[in-house]
C-alpha positions as CSV (number, residue, x, y, z in Angstrom):
1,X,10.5,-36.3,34.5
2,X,12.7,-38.6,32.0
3,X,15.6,-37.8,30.8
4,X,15.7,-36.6,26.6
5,X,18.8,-38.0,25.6
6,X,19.0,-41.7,24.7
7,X,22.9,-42.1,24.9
8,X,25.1,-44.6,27.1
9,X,25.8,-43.4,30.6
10,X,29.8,-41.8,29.9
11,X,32.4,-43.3,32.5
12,X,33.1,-42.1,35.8
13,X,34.0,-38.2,35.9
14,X,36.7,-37.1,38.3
15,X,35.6,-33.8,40.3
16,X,37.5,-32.4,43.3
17,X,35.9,-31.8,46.7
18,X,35.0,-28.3,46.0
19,X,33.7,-28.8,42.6
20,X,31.9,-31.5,44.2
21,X,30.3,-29.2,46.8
22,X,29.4,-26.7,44.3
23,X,27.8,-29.2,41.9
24,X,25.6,-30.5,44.7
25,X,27.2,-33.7,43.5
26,X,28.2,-36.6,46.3
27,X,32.0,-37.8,44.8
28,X,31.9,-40.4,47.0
29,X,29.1,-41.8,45.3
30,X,30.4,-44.1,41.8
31,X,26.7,-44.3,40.7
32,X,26.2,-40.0,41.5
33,X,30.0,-39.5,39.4
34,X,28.3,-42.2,36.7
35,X,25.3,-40.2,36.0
36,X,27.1,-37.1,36.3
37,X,28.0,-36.3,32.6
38,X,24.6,-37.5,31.5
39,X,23.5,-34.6,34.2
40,X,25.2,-32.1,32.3
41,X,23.8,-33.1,28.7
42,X,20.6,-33.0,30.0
43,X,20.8,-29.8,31.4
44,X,22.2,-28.3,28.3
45,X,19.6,-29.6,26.2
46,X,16.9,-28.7,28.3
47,X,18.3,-24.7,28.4
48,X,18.2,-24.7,24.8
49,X,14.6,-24.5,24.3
50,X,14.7,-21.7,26.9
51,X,17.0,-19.6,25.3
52,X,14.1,-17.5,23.2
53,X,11.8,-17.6,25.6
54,X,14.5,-15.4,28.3
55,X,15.3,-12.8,25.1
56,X,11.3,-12.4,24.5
57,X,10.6,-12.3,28.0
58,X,13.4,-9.1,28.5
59,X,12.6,-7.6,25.6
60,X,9.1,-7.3,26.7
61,X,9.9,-6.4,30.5
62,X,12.5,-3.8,29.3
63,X,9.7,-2.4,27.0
64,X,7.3,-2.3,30.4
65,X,9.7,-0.4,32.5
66,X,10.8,2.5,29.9
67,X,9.4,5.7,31.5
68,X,10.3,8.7,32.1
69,X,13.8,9.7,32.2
70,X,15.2,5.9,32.7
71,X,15.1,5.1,29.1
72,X,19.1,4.8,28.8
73,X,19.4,2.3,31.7
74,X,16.2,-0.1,30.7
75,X,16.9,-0.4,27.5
76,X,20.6,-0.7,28.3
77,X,19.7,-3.8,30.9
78,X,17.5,-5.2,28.1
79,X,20.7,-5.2,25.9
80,X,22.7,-7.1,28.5
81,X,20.2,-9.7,29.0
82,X,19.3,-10.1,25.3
83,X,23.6,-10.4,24.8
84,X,23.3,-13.1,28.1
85,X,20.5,-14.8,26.2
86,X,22.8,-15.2,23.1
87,X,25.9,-16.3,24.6
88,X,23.8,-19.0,26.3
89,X,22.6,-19.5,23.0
90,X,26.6,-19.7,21.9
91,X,27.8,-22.2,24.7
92,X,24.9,-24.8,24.1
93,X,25.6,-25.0,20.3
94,X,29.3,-25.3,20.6
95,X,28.3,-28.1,23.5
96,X,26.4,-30.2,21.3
97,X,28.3,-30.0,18.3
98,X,31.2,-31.2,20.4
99,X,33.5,-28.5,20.6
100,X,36.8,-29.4,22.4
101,X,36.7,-26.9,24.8
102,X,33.3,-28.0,26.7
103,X,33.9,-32.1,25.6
104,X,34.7,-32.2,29.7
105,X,31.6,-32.6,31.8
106,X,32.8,-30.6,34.3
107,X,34.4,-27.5,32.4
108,X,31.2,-27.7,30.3
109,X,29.0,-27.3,33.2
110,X,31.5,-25.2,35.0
111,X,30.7,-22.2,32.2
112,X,26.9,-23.2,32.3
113,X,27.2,-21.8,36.0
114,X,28.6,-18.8,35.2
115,X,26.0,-17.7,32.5
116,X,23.5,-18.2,34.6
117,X,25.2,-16.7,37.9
118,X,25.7,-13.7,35.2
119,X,22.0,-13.6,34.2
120,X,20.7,-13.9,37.6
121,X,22.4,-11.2,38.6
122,X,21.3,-9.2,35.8
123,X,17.6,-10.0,36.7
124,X,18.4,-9.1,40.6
125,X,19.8,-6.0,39.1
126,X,16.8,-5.3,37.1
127,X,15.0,-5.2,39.8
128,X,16.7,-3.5,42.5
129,X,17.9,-0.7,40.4
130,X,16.3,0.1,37.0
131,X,12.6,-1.0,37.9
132,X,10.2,2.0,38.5
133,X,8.1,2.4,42.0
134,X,4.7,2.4,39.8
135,X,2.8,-0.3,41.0
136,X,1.6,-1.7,37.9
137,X,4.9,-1.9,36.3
138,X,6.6,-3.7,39.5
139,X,3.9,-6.1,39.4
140,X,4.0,-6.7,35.8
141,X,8.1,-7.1,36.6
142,X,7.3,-9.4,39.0
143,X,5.4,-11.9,36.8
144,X,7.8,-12.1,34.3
145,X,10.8,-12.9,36.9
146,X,8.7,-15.1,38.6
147,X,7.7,-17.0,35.3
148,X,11.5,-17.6,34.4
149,X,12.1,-18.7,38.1
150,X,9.7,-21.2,37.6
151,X,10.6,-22.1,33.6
152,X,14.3,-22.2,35.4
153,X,13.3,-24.5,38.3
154,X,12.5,-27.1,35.4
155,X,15.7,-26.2,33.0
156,X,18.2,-26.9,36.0
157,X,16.6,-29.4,37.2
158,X,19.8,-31.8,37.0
159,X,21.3,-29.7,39.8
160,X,20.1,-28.4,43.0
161,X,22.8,-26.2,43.3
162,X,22.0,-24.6,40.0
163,X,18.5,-23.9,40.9
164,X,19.6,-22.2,44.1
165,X,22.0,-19.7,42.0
166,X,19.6,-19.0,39.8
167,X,16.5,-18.0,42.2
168,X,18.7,-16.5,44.7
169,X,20.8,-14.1,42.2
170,X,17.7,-13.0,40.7
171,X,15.0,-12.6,43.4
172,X,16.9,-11.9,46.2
173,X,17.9,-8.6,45.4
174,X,14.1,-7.1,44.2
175,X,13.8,-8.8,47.8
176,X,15.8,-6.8,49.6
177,X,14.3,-3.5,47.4
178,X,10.9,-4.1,48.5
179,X,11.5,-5.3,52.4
180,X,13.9,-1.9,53.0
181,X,12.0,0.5,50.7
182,X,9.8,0.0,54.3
183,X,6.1,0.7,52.8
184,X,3.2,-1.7,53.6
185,X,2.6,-2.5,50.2
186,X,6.3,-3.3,49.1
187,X,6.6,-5.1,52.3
188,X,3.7,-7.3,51.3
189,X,5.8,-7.9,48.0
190,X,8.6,-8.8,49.6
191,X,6.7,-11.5,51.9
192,X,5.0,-13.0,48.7
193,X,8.8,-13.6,47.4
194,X,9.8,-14.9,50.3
195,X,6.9,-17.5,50.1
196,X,7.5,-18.1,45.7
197,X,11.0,-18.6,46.4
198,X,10.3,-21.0,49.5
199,X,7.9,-22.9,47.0
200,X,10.7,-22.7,44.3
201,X,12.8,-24.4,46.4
202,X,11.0,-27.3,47.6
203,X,9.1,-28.1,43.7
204,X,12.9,-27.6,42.5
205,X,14.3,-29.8,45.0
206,X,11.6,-32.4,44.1
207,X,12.0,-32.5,40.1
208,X,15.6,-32.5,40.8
209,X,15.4,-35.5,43.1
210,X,12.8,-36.9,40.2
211,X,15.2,-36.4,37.3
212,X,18.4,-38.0,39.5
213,X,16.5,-40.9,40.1
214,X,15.4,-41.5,36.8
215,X,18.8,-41.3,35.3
216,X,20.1,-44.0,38.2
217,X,17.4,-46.0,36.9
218,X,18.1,-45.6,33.8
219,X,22.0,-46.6,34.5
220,X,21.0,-49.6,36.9
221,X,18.6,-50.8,34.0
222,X,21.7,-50.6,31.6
223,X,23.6,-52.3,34.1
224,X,21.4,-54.9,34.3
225,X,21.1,-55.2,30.6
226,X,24.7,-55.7,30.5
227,X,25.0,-58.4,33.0
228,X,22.2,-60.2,31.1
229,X,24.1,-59.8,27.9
230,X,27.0,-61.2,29.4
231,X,25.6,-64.4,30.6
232,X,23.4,-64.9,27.7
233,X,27.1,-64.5,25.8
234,X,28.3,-67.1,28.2
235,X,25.3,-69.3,28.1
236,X,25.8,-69.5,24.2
237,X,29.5,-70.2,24.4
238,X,29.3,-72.9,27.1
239,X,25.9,-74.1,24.6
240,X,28.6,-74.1,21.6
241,X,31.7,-75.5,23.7
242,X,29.0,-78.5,24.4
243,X,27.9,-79.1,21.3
244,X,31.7,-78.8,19.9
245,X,32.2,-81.4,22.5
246,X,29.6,-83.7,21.7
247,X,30.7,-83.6,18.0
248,X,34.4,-84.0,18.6
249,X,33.4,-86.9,20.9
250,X,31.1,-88.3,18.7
251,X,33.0,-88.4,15.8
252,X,36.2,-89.5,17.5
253,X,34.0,-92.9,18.8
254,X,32.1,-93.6,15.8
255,X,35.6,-94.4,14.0
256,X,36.5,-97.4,15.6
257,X,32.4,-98.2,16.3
258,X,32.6,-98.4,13.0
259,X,35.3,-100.3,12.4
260,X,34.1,-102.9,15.1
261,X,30.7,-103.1,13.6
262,X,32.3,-104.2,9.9
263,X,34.5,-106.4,11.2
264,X,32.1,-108.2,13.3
265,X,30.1,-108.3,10.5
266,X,32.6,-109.6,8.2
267,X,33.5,-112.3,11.0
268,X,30.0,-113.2,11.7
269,X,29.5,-114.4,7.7
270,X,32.4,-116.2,8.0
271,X,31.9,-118.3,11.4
272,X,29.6,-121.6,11.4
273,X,26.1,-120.9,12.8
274,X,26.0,-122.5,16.5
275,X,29.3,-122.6,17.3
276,X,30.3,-120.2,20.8
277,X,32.2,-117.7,18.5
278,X,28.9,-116.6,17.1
279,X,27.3,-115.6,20.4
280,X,30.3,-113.6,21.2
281,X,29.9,-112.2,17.9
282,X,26.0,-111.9,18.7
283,X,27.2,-110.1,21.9
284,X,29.4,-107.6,20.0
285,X,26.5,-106.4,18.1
286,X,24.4,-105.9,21.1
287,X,27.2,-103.8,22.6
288,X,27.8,-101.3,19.2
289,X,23.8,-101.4,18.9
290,X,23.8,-99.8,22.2
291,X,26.7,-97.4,21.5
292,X,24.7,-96.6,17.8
293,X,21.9,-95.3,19.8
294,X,23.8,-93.4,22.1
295,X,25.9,-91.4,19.4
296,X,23.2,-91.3,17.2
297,X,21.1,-89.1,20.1
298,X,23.6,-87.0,19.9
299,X,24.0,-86.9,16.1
300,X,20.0,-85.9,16.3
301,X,21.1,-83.1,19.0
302,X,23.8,-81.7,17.1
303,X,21.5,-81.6,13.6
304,X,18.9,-79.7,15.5
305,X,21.8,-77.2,16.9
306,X,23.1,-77.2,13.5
307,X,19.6,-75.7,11.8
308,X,20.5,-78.3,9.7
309,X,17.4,-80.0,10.2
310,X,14.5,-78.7,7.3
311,X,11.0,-80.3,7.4
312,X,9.7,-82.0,4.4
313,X,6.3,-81.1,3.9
314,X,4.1,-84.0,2.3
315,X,1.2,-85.8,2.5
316,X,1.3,-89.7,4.1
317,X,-1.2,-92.2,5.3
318,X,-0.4,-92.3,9.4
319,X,-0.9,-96.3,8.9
320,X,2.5,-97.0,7.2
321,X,4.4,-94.9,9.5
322,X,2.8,-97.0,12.4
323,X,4.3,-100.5,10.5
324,X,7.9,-99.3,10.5
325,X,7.2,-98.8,14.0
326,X,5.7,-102.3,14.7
327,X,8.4,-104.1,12.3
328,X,11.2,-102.0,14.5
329,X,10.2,-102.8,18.1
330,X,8.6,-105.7,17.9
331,X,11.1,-108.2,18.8
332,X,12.6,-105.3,21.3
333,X,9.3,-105.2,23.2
334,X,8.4,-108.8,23.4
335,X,12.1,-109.0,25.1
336,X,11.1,-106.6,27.7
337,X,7.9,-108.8,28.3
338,X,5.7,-105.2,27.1
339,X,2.6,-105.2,25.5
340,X,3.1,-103.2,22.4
341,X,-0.1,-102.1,20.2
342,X,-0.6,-100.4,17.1
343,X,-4.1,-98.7,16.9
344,X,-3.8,-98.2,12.8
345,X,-6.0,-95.5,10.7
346,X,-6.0,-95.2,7.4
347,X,-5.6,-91.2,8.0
348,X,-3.8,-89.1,5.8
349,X,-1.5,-86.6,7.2
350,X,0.6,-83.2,5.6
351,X,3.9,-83.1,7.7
352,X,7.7,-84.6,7.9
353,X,7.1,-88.2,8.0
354,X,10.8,-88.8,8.9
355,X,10.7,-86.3,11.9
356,X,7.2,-87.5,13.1
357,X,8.9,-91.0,13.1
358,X,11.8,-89.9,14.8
359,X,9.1,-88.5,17.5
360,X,7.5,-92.1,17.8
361,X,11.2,-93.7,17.8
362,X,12.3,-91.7,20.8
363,X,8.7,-91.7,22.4
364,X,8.4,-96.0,22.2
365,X,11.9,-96.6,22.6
366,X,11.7,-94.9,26.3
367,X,8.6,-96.8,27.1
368,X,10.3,-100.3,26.0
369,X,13.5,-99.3,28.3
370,X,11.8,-97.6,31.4
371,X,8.2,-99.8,31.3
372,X,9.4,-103.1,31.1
373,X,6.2,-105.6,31.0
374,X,4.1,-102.6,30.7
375,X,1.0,-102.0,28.0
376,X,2.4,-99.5,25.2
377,X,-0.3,-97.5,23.1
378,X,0.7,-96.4,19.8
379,X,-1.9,-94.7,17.4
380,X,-4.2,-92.4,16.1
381,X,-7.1,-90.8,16.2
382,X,-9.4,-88.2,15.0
383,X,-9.3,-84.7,16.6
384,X,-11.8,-82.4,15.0
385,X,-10.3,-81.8,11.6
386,X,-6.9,-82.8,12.3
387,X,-5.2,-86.2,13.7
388,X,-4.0,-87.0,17.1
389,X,-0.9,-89.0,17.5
390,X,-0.5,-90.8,20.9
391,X,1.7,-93.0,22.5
392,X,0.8,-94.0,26.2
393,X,2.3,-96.5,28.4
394,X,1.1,-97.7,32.0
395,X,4.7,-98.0,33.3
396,X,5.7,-95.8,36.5
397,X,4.9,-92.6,35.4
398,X,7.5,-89.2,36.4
399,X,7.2,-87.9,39.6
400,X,5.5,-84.2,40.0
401,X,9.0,-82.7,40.9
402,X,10.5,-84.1,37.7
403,X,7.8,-83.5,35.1
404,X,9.1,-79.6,34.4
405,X,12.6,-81.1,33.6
406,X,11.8,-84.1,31.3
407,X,12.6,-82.4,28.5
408,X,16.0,-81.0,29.4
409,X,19.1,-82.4,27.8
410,X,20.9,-85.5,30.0
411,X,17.8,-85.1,32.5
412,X,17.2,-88.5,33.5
413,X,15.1,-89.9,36.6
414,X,15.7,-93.3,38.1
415,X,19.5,-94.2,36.3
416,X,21.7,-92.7,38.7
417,X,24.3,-95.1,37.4
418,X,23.9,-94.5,34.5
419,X,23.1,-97.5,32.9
420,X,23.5,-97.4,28.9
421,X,20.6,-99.2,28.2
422,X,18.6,-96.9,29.7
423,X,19.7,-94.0,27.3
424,X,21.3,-90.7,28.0
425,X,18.4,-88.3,29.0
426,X,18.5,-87.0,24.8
427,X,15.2,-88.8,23.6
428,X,13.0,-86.2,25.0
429,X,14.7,-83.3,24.4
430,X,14.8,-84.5,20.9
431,X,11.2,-84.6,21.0
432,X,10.2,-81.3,22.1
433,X,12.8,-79.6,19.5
434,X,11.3,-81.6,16.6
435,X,7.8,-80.9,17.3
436,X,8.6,-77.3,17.8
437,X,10.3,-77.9,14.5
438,X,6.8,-79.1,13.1
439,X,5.1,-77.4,14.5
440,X,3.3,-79.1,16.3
441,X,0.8,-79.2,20.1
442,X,2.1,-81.7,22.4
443,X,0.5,-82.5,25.6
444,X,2.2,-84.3,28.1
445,X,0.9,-86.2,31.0
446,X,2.2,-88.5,33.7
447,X,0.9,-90.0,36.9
448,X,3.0,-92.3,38.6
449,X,2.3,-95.6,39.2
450,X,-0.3,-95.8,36.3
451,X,2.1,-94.4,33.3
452,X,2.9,-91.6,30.9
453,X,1.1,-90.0,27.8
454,X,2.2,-88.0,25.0
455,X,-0.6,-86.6,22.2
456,X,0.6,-84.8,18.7
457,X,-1.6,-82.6,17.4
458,X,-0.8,-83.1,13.1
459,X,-2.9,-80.9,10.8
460,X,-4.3,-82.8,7.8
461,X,-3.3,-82.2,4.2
462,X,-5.3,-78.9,2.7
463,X,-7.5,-80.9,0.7
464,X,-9.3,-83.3,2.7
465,X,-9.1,-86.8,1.3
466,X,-11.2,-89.9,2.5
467,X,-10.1,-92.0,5.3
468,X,-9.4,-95.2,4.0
469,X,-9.2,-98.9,5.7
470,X,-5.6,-99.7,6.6
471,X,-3.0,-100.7,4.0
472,X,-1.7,-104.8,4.9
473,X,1.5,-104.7,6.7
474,X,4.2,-104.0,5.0
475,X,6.4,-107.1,4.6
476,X,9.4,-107.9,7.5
477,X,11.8,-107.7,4.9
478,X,12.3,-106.9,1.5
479,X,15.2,-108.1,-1.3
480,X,18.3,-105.3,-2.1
481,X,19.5,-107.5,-5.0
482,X,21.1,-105.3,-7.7
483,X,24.5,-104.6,-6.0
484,X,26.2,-107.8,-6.7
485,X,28.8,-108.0,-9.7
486,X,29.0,-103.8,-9.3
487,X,32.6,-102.4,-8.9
488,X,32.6,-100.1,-5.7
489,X,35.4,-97.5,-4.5
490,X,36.4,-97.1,-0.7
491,X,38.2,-93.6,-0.4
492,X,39.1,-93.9,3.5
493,X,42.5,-92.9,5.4
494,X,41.7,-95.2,8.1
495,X,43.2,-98.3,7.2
496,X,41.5,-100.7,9.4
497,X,37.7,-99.2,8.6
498,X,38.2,-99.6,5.0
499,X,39.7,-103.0,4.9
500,X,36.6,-104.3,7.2
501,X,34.3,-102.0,4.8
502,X,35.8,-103.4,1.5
503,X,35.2,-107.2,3.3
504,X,31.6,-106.6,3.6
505,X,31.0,-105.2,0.3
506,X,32.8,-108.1,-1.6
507,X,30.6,-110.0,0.7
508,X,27.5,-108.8,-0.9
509,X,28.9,-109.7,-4.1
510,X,30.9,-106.6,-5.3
511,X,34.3,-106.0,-6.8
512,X,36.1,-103.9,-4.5
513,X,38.8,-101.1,-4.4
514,X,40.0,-99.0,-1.6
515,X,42.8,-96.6,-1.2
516,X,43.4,-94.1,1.3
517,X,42.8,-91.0,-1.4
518,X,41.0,-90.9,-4.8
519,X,44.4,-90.5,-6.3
520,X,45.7,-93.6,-5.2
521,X,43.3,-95.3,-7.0
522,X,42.9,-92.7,-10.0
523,X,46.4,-93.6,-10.6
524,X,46.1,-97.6,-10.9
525,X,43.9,-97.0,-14.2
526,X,41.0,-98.9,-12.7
527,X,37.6,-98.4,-15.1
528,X,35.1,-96.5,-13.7
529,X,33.2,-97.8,-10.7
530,X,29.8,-98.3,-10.4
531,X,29.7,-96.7,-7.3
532,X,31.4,-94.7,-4.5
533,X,31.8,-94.5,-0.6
534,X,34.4,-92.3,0.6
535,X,35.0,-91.2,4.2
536,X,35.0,-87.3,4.7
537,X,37.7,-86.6,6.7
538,X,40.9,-87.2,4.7
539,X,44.1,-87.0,4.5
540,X,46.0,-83.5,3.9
541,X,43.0,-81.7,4.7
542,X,41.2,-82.9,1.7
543,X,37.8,-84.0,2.2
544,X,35.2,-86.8,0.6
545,X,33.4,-84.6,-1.3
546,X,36.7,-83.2,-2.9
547,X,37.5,-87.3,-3.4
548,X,34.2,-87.9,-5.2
549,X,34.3,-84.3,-7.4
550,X,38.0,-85.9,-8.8
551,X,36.3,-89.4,-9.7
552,X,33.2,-87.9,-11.3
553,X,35.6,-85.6,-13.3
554,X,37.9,-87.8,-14.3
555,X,35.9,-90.4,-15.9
556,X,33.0,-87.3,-17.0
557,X,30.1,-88.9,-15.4
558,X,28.5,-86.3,-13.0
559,X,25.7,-88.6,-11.7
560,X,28.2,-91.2,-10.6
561,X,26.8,-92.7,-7.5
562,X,28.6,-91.9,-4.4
563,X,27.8,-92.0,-0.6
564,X,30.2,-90.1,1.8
565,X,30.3,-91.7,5.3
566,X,31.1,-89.7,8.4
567,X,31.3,-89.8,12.3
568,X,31.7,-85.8,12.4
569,X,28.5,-84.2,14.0
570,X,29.6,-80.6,14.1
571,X,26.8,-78.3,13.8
572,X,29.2,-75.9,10.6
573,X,30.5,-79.3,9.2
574,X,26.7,-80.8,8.7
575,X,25.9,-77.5,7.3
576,X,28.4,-78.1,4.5
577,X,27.3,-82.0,3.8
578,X,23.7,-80.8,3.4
579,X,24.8,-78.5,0.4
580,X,27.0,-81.0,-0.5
581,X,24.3,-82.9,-2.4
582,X,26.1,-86.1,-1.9
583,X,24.1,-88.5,0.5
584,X,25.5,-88.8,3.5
585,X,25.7,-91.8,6.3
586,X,26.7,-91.5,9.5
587,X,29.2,-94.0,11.9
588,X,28.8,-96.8,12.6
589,X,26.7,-97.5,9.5
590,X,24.3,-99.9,9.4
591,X,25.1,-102.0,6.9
592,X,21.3,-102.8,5.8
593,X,20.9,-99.5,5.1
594,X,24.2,-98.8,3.3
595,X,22.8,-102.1,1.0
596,X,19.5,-100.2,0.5
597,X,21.2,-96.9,-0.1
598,X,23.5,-98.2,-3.4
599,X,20.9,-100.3,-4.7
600,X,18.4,-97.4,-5.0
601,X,21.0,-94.8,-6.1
602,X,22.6,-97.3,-8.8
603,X,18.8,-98.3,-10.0
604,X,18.3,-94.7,-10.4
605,X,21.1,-94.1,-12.5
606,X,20.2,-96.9,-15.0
């Protein structure tokens, strides 16, 4: 039997020893003195359905036994039960519509007692005093007392103790009637009682038993739901705490990485080719190349926390993501002594190219770093109507025991030094959130000693179009002239990153001017630049995109070309650049791209 109402078990209730022996109720149980208030609700709203029933069911055994000269006392016992009936009626109402005087659990059920000690006792009186000795009419008494005993077995069900004051008040006196009236077939009545009430008891005992169970259940199941709400609440703070951390970390090295990296850039155009200086400067950019792809792992990481991360739905031909590819790790594989191939289709795909590349990034970059002088397998191929992706190696494979833990964040097998070069256990985990992202079926396979395979399932545009033969290569490198003789801003607090930034941009030809704030330079009367790269954190908690908003307004031009440039990874503070609308670079830049960035945007604007 479940319990009908749906509300929170109530706190611990406070009941003395007697009360506690009365109630049937173990106080020295915390889950019994849990459930106990949710005993007593039930048990209220289960008598209210019963409350017509009992005034129907006396008004038609009064009506039964009203012969003869005991009209006055029948229909004078049918009163008292129909006025029982009603104040039972009375004391549930006021109950449920919260009256202070029954709010208490125990004074509440305390009263329930007594009305139905009172109307038991009413019924035993019934039948030891006012019923007639005409067979037909005792029987006809008796199925109607033993049809509430059984309706009440089912009401009281809560509490054992009720159910015993109920049956024995009202059956143990008709009982007693019949056993010392001392005729056979009153005796025979009395017998049959004895066996109901026997019965009562044990199908009582059992739906109580039922209904306590089923609320300790219900409590240990909201227990449990608790706990799991707790540590899901402290699984998603210690997720946010680590990805607060990465940012903060992040962002605090990618200042002075970028700092380094335009200053070794600036030295290395300034230092003779040959000469010892430039393979320490060669060395430099080795060492922030390494710390780029560290931090940018975790720039990927905190984008993807961030739900900053939206997928670009277009179509592309597979082959010219596969040349970026080649172009990218080309050099990078023939240093490891790897066999790097690009199986190119002339396939035409409908996703994110960007994402699917960042897929292939992570996917070839692992193979270069953990296969050295392996063969690496990058392509496509047809699958049905849409177009497998795969990238296979036959380096050492993953062990069984690791292969469920691949894609966890900082899992790594076979660097328990940690070596940099070997990455830090984010490239897969940035994997299986960006194809989740896409939408995309992976399948993963490893066997080790003969290597590792991952396939990408990428539907095809919706309107099939002809597979073509693969474009030519796209060239190694391509010319960014356009920039030189254009006058750039640098907005940036940090003095030494914008003096090494404003060194490489008058390298590429530009007339520079940087200032720690855009008033600072606002206030020299400069004409208006052709372009603008502020930092985004700023002094007095002004930002870059409150810097470029002044120079656009104070010269009226809108469109005014602008990059902001940032080391800050925080999931809510990439939320804000993205609806910024002002492109956005992360530390250490790469210069190449910063080149490409200001010649496209500046193009654009002419």
């Amino acid at each position: 039997m479940e319990p009908e109402s749906q509300a929170a078990p109530a706190s611990v209730v406070e009941l003395n020893p007697f009360l506690g022996r009365v109630f049937g109720v173990d106080i020295a149980d915390p889950v019994v003195l849990r459930t106990f208030a949710d005993r007593v609700d039930l048990i209220f709203r289960h008598a209210r359905t019963g409350v017509l029933v009992h005034i129907l069911v006396a008004t038609v055994t009064a009506y039964s036994m009203d012969v003869g000269d005991n009209t006055r006392d029948v229909w004078t016992w049918g009163a008292v039960m129909v006025a029982l009936g009603l104040l039972r009626s009375a004391a549930i109402e006021l109950y449920l519509r919260g009256y202070a005087g029954l709010t208490n659990p125990v004074r509440a059920l305390i009263v329930f007692y007594v009305i139905i000690g009172i109307t038991g006792l009413c019924w035993g009186a019934g039948g030891a005093f006012v019923l007639p000795n005409e067979s037909a009419r005792q029987v006809f008494f008796i199925m109607m007392l033993s049809g509430t005993a059984a309706g009440t077995v089912t009401t009281l069900a809560p509490f054992y103790s009720a159910q015993i004051l109920a049956l024995c008040t009202s059956l143990l006196p008709l009982m007693l009637r019949f056993a010392l009236d001392g005729s056979e077939e009153e005796a025979i009545m009395a017998a049959a009682l004895v066996l109901f009430m026997a019965a009562m008891f044990a199908t009582g005992r059992n739906t109580h038993l039922a209904v306590v169970s089923s609320l300790r259940l219900r409590l240990e199941n909201v227990d449990l739901l608790d706990s799991l709400r707790r540590k899901s609440e402290e699984l998603d703070a210690t997720s946010r705490a680590k990805t607060r951390f990465l940012a903060a970390a992040s962002h605090d090295l990618r200042q002075p990485l970028h700092a380094l990296r335009l200053q070794a850039e600036s030295l290395a155009v300034s230092v003779a080719a040959g000469t010892r200086a430039r393979t320490i400067i060669d060395r430099i950019g080795l060492s922030v190349d390494a710390m780029e792809r560290l931090l940018n792992s975790l720039l990927d990481i905190s984008k993807l926390d961030a739900d900053v991360v939206k997928p670009q739905m277009v179509e592309f031909r597979a082959d010219t993501l596969l040349d970026a590819l080649r172009q990218e790790f080309g050099a990078q594989a023939s240093a490891a002594g790897c066999d790097l191939r690009f199986l190119r289709r002339g396939d035409w795909l409908e996703s994110d190219p960007t994402l699917i590349e960042t897929i292939l990034r992570n996917l070839v970059g692992n193979a270069i770093r953990h296969a050295p002088g392996a063969k690496i397998l990058v392509g496509c191929r047809r699958f049905g109507d849409a177009v497998c992706i795969l990238v296979a190696d036959t380096g050492p494979g993953i062990a069984p025991e690791y292969v469920d833990r691949v894609f966890e964040e900082f899992f790594q097998t076979g660097n328990p030094e940690r070596d940099r070069d070997k990455g830090l256990g984010l490239g897969l985990s940035i994997v299986s959130r960006v194809a989740t992202l896409l939408d995309l079926r992976m399948e993963f396979s490893s066997v080790p000693g003969r290597g590792t395979r991952f396939i990408f399932i990428v539907p095809p545009p919706p309107a099939p179009r002809e597979v073509t033969q693969p474009s030519a290569p796209m060239p190694a490198s391509r010319s960014l002239a356009g920039i030189a003789g254009s006058a750039v801003w640098i907005v940036d607090d940090d003095e030494s990153g914008r003096l090494a930034l404003a060194d490489v941009v008058a390298q590429w030809g530009c007339e520079t001017s940087a200032a720690a704030s855009a008033d600072e330079l606002l206030s020299v009367g400069l004409a208006a630049p052709d372009f603008v790269i502020a930092d985004y954190r700023l002094r007095e908690q002004t930002t870059g995109v409150e810097a470029i908003g002044a120079i656009r307004a104070h010269f009226g031009d809108a469109s005014l070309p602008a990059v902001i440039v940032t080391g800050d990874t925080a999931p809510e503070r990439l939320r804000e650049l993205a609806a910024s609308g002002v492109h956005v670079l992360h530390k250490p830049v790469q210069l190449g791209r910063l080149r490409s960035i200001m010649a496209n945007l500046m193009v654009r604007v002419e």
